[in-house]
C-alpha positions in Angstrom: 221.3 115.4 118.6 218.7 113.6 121.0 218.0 117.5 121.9 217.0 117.9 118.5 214.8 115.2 118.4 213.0 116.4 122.2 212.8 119.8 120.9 211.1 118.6 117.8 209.1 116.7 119.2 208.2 119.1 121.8 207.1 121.4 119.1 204.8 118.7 117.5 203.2 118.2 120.5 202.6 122.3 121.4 201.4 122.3 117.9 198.3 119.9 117.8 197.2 120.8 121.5 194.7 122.3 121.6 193.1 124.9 124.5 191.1 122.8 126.9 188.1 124.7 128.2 186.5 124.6 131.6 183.7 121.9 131.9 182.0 123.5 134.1 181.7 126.7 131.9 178.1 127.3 131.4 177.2 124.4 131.9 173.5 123.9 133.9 171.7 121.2 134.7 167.7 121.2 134.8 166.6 119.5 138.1 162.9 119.4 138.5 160.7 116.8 137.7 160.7 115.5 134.1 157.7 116.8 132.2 156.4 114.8 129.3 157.6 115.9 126.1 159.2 119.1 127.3 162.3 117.9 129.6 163.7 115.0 131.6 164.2 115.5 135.1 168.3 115.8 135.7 169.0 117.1 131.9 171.8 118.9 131.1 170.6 122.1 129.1 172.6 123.2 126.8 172.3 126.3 124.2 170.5 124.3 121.6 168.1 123.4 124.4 167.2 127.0 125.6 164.8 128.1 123.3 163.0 124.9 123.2 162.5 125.1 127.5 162.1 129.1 126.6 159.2 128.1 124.9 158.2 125.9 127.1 157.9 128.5 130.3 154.8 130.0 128.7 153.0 127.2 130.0 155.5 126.1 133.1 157.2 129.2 134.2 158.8 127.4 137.4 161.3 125.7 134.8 163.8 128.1 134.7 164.0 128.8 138.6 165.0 125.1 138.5 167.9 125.3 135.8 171.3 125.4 137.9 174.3 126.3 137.1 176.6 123.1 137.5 178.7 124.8 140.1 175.9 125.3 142.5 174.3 121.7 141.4 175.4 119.9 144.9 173.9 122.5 147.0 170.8 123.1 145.0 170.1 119.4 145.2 170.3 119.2 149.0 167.5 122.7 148.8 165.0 120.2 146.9 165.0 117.9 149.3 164.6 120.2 152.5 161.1 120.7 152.9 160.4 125.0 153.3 163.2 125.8 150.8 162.5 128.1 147.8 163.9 125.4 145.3 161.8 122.9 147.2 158.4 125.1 146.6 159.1 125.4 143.1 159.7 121.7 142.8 156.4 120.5 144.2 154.7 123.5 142.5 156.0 122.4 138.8 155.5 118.4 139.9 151.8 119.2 140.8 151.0 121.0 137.4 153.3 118.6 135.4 
């Protein structure tokens, strides 16, 4: 009887459970330097958010070099910061014309 109730319950459980998708699955994070009523520096972008920043490349093109992917958000960090890097150039460009 108690095997029953496990089994039961067991099927409740399986039944409301629902599939659990990757966090990192297309996630990316902007990481340049926040730009006055465009983006915030360290903003995670998201699909509502590309064709506002879409439309905002017209004016800044740099901003979509500097939209990572989360999974390569810890190395691409460690890039700004070394001076000579590409994702350091495009940094300093987009900081001097923000």
């Amino acid at each position: 009887m108690k095997e029953d109730i496990k089994k039961t319950e067991l099927k409740k459980t399986v039944k409301w459970a629902k599939p659990v998708k990757s966090v990192k699955q297309g996630l990316k994070m902007y990481i340049g330097p926040g730009i006055r009523g465009i983006v915030q520096k360290n903003h995670i972008v998201q699909e509502a958010d590309a064709t506002l920043l879409e439309s905002a490349q017209e004016k800044y093109p740099e901003i979509k070099r500097l939209i990572i992917p989360v999974e390569r958000l810890a190395q691409a960090r460690i890039e700004i910061k070394q001076p000579g890097t590409y994702l350091h150039e495009i940094y300093a460009r987009l900081a001097n014309k923000a």
